[in-house]
N, CA and C of each residue as an Amber inpcrd file, in Angstrom:
protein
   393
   0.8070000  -1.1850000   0.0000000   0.0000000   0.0000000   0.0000000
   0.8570000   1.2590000   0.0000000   2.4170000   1.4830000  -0.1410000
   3.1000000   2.2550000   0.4520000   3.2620000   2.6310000  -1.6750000
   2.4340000   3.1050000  -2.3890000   2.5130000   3.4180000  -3.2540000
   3.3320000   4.7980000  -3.6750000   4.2650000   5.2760000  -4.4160000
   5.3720000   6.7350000  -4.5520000   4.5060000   7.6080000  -4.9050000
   4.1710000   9.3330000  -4.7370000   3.8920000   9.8750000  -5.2570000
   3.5530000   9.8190000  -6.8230000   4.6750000   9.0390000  -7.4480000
   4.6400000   9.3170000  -8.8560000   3.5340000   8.6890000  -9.4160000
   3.5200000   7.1400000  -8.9800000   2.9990000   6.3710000  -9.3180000
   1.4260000   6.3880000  -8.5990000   1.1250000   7.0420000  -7.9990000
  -0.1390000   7.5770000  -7.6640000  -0.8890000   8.8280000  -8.6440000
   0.1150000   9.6340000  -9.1980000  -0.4760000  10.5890000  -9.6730000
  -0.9640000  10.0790000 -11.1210000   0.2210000   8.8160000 -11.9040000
   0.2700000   7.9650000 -12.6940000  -0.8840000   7.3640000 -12.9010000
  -1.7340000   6.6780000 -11.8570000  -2.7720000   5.6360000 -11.7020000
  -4.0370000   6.6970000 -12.2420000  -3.7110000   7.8470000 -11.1970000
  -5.2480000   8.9060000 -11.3390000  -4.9450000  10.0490000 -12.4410000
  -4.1640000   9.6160000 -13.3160000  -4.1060000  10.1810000 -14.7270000
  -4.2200000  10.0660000 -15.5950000  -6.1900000  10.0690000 -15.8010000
  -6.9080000   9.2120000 -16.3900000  -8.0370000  10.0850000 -16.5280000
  -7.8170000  11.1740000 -16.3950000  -8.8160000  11.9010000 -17.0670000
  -9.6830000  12.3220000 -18.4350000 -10.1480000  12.6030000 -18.6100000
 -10.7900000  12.9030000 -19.9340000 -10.3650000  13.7310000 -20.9360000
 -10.0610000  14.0760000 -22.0390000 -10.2810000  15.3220000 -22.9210000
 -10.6710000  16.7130000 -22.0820000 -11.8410000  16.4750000 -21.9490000
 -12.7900000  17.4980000 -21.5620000 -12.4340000  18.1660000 -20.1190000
 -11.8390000  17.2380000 -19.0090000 -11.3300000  17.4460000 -17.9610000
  -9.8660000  17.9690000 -18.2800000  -9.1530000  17.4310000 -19.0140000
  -7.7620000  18.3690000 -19.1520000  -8.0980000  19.4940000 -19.7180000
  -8.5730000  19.9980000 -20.2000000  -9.0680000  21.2700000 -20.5600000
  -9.6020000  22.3850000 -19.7840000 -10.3380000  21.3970000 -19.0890000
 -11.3030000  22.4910000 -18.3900000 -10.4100000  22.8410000 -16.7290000
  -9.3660000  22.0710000 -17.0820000  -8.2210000  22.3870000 -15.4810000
  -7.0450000  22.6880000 -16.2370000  -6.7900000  23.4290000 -17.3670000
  -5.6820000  23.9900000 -18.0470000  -6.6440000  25.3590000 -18.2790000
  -7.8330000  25.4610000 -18.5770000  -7.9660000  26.4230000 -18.7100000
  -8.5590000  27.4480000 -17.8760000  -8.5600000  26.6700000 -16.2510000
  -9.0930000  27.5620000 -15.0530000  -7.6100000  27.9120000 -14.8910000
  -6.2160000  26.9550000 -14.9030000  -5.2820000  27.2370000 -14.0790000
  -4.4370000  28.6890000 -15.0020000  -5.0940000  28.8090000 -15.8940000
  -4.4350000  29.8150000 -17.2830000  -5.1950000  30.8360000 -16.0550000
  -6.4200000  30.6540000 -16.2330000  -7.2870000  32.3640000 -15.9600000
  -6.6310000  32.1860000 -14.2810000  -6.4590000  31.2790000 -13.6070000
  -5.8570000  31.6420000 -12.0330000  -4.6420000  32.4990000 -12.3330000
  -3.8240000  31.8700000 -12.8600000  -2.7250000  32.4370000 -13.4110000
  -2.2760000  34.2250000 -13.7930000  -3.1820000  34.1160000 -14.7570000
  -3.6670000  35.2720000 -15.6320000  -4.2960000  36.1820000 -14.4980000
  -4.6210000  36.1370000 -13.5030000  -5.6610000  37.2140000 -12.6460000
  -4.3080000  37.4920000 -11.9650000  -3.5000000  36.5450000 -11.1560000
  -2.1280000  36.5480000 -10.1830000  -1.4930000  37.5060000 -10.7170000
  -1.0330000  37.1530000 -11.8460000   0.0800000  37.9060000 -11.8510000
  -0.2810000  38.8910000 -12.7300000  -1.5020000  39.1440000 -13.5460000
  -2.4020000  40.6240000 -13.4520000  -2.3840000  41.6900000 -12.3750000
  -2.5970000  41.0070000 -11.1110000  -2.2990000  41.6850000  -9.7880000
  -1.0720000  42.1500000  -9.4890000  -0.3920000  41.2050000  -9.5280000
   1.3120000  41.5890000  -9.4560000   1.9000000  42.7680000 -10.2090000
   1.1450000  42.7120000 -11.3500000   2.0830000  43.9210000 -12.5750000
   1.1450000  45.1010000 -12.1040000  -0.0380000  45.1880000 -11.5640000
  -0.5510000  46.1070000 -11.1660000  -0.5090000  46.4560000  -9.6070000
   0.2880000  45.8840000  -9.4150000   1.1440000  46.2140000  -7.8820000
   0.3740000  46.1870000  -6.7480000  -1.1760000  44.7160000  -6.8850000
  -1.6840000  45.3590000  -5.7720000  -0.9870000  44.2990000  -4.9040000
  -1.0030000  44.5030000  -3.4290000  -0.2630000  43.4620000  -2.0210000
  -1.1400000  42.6270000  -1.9190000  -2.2510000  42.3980000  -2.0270000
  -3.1280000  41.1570000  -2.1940000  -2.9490000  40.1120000  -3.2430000
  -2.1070000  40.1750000  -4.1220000  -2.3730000  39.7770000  -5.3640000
  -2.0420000  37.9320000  -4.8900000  -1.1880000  37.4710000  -3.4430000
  -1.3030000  35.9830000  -3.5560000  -2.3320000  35.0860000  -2.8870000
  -3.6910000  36.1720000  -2.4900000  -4.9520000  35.3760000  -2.3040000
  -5.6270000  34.9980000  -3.5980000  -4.9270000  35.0670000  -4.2490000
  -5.5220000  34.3190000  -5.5530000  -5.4590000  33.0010000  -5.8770000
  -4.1900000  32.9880000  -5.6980000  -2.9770000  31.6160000  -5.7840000
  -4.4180000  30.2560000  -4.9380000  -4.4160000  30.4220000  -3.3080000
  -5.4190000  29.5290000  -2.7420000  -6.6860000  30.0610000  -2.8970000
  -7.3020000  30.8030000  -3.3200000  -8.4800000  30.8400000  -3.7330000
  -8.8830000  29.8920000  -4.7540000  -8.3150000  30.2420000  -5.5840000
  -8.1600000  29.7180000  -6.9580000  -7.6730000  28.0430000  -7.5840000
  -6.6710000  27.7660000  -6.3290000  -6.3360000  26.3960000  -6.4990000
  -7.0330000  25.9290000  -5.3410000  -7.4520000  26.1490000  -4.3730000
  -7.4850000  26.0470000  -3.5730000  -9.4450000  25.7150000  -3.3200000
  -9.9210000  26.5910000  -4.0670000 -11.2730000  26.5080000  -4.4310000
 -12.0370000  26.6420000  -5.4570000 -11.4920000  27.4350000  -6.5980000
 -12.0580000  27.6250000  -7.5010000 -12.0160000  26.0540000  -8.6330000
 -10.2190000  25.8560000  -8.9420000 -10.5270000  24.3950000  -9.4000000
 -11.0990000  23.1510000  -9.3150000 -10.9490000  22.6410000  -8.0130000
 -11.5250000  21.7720000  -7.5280000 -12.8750000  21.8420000  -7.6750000
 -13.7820000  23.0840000  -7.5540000 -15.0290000  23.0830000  -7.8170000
 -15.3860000  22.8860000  -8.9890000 -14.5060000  23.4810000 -10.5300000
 -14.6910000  23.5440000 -11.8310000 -14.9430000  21.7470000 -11.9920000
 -13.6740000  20.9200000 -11.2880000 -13.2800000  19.7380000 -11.4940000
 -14.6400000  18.8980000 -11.4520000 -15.0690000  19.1320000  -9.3890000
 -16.2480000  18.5460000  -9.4330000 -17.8000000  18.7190000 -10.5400000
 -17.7130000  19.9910000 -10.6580000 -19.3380000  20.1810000 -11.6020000
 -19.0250000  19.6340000 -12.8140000 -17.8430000  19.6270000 -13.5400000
 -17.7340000  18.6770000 -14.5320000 -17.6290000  17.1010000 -14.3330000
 -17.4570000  16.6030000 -13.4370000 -17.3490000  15.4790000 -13.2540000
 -18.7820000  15.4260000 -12.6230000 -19.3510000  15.6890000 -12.1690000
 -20.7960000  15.8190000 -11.7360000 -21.8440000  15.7020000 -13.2140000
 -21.3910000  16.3990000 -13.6090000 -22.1800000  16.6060000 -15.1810000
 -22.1150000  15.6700000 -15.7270000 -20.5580000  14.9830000 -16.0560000
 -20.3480000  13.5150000 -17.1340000 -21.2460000  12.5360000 -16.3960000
 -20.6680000  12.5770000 -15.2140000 -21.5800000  11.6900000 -14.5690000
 -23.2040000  11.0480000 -14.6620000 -23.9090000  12.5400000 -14.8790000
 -25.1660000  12.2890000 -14.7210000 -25.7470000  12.4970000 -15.9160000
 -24.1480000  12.7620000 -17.4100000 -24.7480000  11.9200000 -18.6860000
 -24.5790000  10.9120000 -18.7240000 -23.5010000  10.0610000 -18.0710000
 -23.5370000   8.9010000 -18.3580000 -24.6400000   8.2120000 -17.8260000
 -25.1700000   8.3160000 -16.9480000 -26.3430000   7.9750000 -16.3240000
 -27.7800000   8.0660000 -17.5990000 -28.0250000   8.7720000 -18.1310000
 -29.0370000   8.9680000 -18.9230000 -28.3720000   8.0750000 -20.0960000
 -26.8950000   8.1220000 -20.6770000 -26.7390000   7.3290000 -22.0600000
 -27.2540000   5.9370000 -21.3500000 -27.0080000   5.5380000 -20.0100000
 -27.1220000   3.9860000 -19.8650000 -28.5790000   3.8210000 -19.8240000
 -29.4680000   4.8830000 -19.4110000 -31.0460000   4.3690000 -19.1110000
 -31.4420000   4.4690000 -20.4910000 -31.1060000   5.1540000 -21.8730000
 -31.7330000   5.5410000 -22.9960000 -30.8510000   3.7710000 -23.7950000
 -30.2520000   3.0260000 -23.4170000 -29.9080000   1.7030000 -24.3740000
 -30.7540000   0.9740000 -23.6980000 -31.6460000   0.8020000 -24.3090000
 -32.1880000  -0.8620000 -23.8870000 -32.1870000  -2.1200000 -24.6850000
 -31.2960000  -1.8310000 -25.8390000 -30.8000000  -3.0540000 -26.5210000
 -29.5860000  -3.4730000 -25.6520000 -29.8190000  -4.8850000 -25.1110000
 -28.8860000  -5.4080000 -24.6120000 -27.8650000  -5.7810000 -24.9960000
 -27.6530000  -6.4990000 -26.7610000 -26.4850000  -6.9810000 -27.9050000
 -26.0760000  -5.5610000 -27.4740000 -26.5860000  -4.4140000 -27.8340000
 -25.8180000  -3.4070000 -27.9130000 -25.2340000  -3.1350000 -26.3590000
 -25.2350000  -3.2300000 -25.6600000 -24.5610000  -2.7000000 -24.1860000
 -23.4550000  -3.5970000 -23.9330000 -23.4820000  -5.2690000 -24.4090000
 -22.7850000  -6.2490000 -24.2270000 -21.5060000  -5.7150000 -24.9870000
 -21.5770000  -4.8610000 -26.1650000 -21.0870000  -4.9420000 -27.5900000
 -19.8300000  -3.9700000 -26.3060000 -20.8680000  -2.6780000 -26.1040000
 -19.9810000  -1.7380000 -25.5090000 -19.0830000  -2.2000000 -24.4260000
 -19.6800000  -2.8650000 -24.4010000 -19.0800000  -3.5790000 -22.4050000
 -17.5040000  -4.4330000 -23.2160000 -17.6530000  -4.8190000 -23.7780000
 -16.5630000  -5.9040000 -24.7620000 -15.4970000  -4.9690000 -25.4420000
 -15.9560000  -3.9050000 -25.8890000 -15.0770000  -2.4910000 -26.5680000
 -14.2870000  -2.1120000 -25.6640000 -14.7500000  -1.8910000 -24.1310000
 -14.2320000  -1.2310000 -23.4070000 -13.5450000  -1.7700000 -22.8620000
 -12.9870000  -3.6690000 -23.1440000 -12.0190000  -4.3160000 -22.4660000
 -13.1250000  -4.6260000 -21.2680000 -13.9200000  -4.4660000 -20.6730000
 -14.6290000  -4.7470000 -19.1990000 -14.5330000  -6.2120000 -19.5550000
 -15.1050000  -7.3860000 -20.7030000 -15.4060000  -8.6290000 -20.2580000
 -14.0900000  -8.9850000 -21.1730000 -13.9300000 -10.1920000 -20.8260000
 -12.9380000 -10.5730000 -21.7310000 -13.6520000 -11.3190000 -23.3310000
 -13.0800000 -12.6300000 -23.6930000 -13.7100000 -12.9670000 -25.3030000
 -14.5970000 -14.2860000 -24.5980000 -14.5390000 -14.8210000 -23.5470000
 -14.9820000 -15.7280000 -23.5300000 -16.2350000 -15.4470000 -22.6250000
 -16.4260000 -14.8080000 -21.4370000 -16.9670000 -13.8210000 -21.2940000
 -18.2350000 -13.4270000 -22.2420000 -17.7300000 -12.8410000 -22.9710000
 -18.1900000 -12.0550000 -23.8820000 -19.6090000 -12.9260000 -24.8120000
 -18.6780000 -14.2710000 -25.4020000 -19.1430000 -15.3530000 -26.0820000
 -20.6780000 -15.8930000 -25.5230000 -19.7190000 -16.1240000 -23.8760000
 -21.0410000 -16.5920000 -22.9510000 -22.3010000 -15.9000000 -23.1990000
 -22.0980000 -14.4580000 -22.7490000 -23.1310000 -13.9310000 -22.6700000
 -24.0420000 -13.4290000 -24.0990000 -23.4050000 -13.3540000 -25.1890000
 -24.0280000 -13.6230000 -26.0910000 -24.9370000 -14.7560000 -26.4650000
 -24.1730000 -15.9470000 -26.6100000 -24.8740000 -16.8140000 -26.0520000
 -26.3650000 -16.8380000 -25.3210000 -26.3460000 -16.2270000 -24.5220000
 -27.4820000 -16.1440000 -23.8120000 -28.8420000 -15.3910000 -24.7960000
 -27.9100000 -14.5180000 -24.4830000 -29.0330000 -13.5810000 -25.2290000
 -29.8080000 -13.6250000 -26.6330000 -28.7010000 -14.4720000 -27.0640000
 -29.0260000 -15.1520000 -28.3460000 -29.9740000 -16.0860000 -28.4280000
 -30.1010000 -16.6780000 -27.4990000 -30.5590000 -17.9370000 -27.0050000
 -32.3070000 -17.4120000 -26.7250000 -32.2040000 -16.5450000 -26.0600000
 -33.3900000 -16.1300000 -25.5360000 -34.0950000 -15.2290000 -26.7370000
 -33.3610000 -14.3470000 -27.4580000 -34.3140000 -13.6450000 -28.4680000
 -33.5340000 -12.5190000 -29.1040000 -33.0130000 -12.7960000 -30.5040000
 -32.0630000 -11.6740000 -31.2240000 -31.6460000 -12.5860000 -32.8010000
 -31.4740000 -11.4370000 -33.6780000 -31.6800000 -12.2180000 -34.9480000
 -29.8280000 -11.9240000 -35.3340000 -29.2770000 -11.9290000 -34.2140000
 -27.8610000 -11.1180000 -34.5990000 -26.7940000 -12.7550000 -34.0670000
 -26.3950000 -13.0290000 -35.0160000 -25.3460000 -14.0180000 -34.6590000
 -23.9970000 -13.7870000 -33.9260000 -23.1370000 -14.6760000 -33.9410000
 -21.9610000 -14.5680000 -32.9690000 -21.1190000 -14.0150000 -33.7550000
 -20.7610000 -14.0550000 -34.9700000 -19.7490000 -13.6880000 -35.3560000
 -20.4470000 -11.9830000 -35.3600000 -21.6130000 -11.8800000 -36.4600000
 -22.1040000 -10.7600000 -36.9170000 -21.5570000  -9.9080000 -36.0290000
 -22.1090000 -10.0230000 -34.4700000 -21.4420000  -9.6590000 -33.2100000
 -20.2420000  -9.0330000 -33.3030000 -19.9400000  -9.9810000 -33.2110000
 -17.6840000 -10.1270000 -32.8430000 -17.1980000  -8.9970000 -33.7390000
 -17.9440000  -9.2400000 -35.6400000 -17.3890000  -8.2570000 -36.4110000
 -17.4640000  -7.0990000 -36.2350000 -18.9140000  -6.8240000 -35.9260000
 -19.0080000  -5.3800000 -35.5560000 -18.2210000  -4.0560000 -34.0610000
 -18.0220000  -5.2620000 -33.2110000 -17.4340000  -4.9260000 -31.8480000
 -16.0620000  -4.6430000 -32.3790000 -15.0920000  -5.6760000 -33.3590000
 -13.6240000  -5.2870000 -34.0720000 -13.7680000  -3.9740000 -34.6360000
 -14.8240000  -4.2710000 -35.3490000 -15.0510000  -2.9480000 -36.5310000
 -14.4710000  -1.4460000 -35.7230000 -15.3830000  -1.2940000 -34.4040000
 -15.0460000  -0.1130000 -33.6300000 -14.4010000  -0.4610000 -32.3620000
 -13.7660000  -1.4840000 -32.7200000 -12.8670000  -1.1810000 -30.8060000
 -11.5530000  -0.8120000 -31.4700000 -11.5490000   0.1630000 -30.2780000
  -9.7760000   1.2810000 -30.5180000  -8.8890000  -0.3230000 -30.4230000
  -7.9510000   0.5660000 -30.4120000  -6.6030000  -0.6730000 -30.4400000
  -5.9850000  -0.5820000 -29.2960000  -6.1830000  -1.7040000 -28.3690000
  -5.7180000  -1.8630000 -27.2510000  -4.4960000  -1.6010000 -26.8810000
  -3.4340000  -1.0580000 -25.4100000  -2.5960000  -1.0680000 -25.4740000
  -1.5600000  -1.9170000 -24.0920000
């Protein structure tokens, strides 16, 4: 459990597109106000510094992560094709191939005009390339 700094920051550096952005471009305008202050000589100018990192990001961080969140929540209630959620679940590395097979299988079994391979091809077709 005695994990290094590095390799902690490593693990939780796994953010999104949308999240590196949106914490490059609060830490620009924190930035940008600081040392705005500074060239305009006021003595307050390093309550910005913890305001700003201190509260302002972290909040930007959470409402965006609050937000993805509670789209991802609506993309999962709006699929109710199951081939299709299995398909995604298999893209995303979550099941493995056999896994995968099984539960097709099933579903196949019970009611779907979509075969195993048809399946398989289409899941290759769009899964990124693993690394």
């Amino acid at each position: 459990m005695s994990d290094s700094p590095a390799e902690l920051v490593a693990a939780n550096d796994t953010g999104t597109p949308l999240e590196q952005v949106a914490a490059g471009v609060t830490t620009a305008l924190i930035l940008l106000v600081a040392f705005g202050l500074l060239a305009l000589d006021v003595s307050w100018f390093w309550i910005v510094f913890p305001v700003g990192f201190g509260g302002i990001l972290p909040a930007v961080m959470g409402l965006l992560r609050y937000y993805q969140q509670s789209d991802d929540t609506d993309d999962a209630a709006d699929s109710d094709d199951p081939v299709a959620a299995l398909k995604d679940r298999y893209a995303r590395g979550e099941i493995d191939d056999a896994e995968f097979e099984r539960r097709l299988e099933e579903l196949l079994g019970t009611a779907s005009d979509v075969t195993v391979d048809e399946a398989r091809s289409t899941v290759t077709e769009h899964e990124a390339p693993r690394e």
